[in-house]
C-alpha positions, 0 to 999 in steps of 0.5 A: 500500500502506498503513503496515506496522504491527510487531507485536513486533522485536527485533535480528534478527527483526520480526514483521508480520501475515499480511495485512501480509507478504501485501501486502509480498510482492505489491507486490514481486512487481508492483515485479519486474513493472513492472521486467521491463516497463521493461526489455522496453520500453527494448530495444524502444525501442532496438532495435525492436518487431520485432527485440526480438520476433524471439526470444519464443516464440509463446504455443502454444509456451509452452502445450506447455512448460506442458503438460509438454513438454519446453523444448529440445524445444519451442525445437529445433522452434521453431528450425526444427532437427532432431534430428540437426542441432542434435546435430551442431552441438551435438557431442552425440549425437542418442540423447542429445539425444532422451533429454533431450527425452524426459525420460530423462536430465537433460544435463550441463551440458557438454551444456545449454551447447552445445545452449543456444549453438546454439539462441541461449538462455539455458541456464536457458530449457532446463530443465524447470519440473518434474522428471517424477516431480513433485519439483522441476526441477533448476536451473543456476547456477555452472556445475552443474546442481543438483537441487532 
């Protein structure tokens, strides 16, 4: 990336142009890119291709979550668990857990963190990137699921 060149600052603010900010913002995100790599090649490295793999979702499960389905559906099934089982281990019940899947209700977070625990994922991995009815998801931090 070349020189950033200010356009105007003061003690709060500094103004760049578009194509300045632009180029900042991108090589920000490639700096989280390369980093996410080194991170996903040192626990490779630590732990072995195949043991470092074993948890990744096949990019056909990938797609259904892009298409609209629902995460704790999609990591349910790819567990090898039915509905009634990863309720019971998860003490929630199953009308419950297929309501959540079925994008009916959202789940406590109470709720998130059992079935996230049993199936070995991280909570955030079983929210939705998108509400149904287009406003954004709801997201997990501090304990609470927080609507966009």
């Amino acid at each position: 990336m070349n020189a950033v060149r200010v356009l105007a600052e003061t003690e709060d603010t500094v103004t760049l142009s578009r194509a300045d900010f632009e180029a900042l913002v991108r090589a920000r995100e490639d700096a989280v890119d390369s980093a996410a790599m080194d991170e996903a090649e040192e626990r490779e490295a630590r732990l072995g291709k195949k043991a470092a793999r074993a948890d990744y979702l096949p990019v056909e499960a990938v797609a259904r979550m892009l298409d609209g389905e629902h995460p704790l559906k999609v990591w349910r099934e790819h567990r090898g668990r039915s509905q009634r089982s990863l309720a019971a281990a998860a003490d929630v019940s199953a009308s419950y857990l297929a309501e959540i899947e079925r994008g009916q209700k959202p789940g406590s977070a109470d709720a998130l963190r059992r079935l996230a625990d049993v199936l070995g994922v991280a909570i955030e991995d079983l929210l939705p990137s998108s509400a149904p009815d287009g406003d954004e998801a709801p997201t997990f931090r501090e304990g609470r699921i927080q609507e966009g």
